[in-house]
Every structure is written in structure tokens, then in C-alpha cells.
C-alpha positions in Angstrom: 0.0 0.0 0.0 2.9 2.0 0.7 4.4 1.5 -2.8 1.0 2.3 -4.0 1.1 6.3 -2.5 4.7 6.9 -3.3 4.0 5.3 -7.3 1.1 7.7 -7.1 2.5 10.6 -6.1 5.2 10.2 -8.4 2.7 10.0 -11.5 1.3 12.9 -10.3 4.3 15.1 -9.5 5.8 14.3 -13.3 3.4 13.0 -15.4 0.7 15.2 -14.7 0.2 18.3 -16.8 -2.0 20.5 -14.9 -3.9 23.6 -16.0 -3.1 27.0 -15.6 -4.9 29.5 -13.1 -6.0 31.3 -15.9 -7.2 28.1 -17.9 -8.8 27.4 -14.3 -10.3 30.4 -14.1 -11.4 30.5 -17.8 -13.0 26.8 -17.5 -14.8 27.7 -14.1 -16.7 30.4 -15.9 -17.9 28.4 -19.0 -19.2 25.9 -16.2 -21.3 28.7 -14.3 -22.3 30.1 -17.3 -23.8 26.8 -18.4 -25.5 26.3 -14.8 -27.0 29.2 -14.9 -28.8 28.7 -18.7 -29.4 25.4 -17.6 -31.4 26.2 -14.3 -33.1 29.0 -16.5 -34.1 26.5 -18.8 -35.4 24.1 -16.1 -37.4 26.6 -14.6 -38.5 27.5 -17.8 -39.9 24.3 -18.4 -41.1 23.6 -14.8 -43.1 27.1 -15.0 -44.6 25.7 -18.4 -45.4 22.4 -17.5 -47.0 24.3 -14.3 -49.4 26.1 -16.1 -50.5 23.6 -19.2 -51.4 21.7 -15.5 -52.9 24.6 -13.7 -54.8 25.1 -17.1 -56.3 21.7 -17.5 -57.4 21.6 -14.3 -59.8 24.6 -14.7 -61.1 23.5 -17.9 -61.7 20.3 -15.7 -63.4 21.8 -13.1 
């Protein structure tokens, strides 16, 4: 288990090509972008679907 962590950490140390802050930063913005039109669209649809409901109900009545 040992040689496990230290092979591990090794792979990460060297082999490992991590991104920039300002590729971090860059990425981190497309991804709350995307939330954000993605909860609008959900609510969107949740507010639709609420009403063709809220609709059929009265003509029920």
C-alpha cells in the first residue's frame, strides 16, 4: 500500500500536466455560465409544465 502512494505521487508530481490559473479560471466560468442557462431552462420548463397543468385543471373543473 505503501508503494502504491509513493508510485502515485510520483505520477502525479511528473506525469501530470495541470492547467493554468488562468485556464482554471477560464473553464470555471464556462461551467457557471452553463449552470445558470441550464437552471433557467429548467425553470422554464417547470413554470410551463405548471401552467399547461394549472390550465387543464380549470377547464376540468
Amino acid at each position: 500500500m505503501v508503494q502504491y502512494v509513493k508510485e502515485s505521487y510520483e505520477e502525479l508530481k511528473n506525469h501530470v500536466t495541470w492547467p493554468t490559473l488562468a485556464d482554471s479560471q477560464r473553464e470555471m466560468v464556462v461551467v457557471v455560465v452553463f449552470s445558470i442557462l441550464f437552471s433557467l431552462v429548467i425553470w422554464g420548463m417547470d413554470s410551463f409544465f405548471e401552467w399547461i397543468i394549472a390550465e387543464y385543471f380549470k377547464f376540468m373543473q
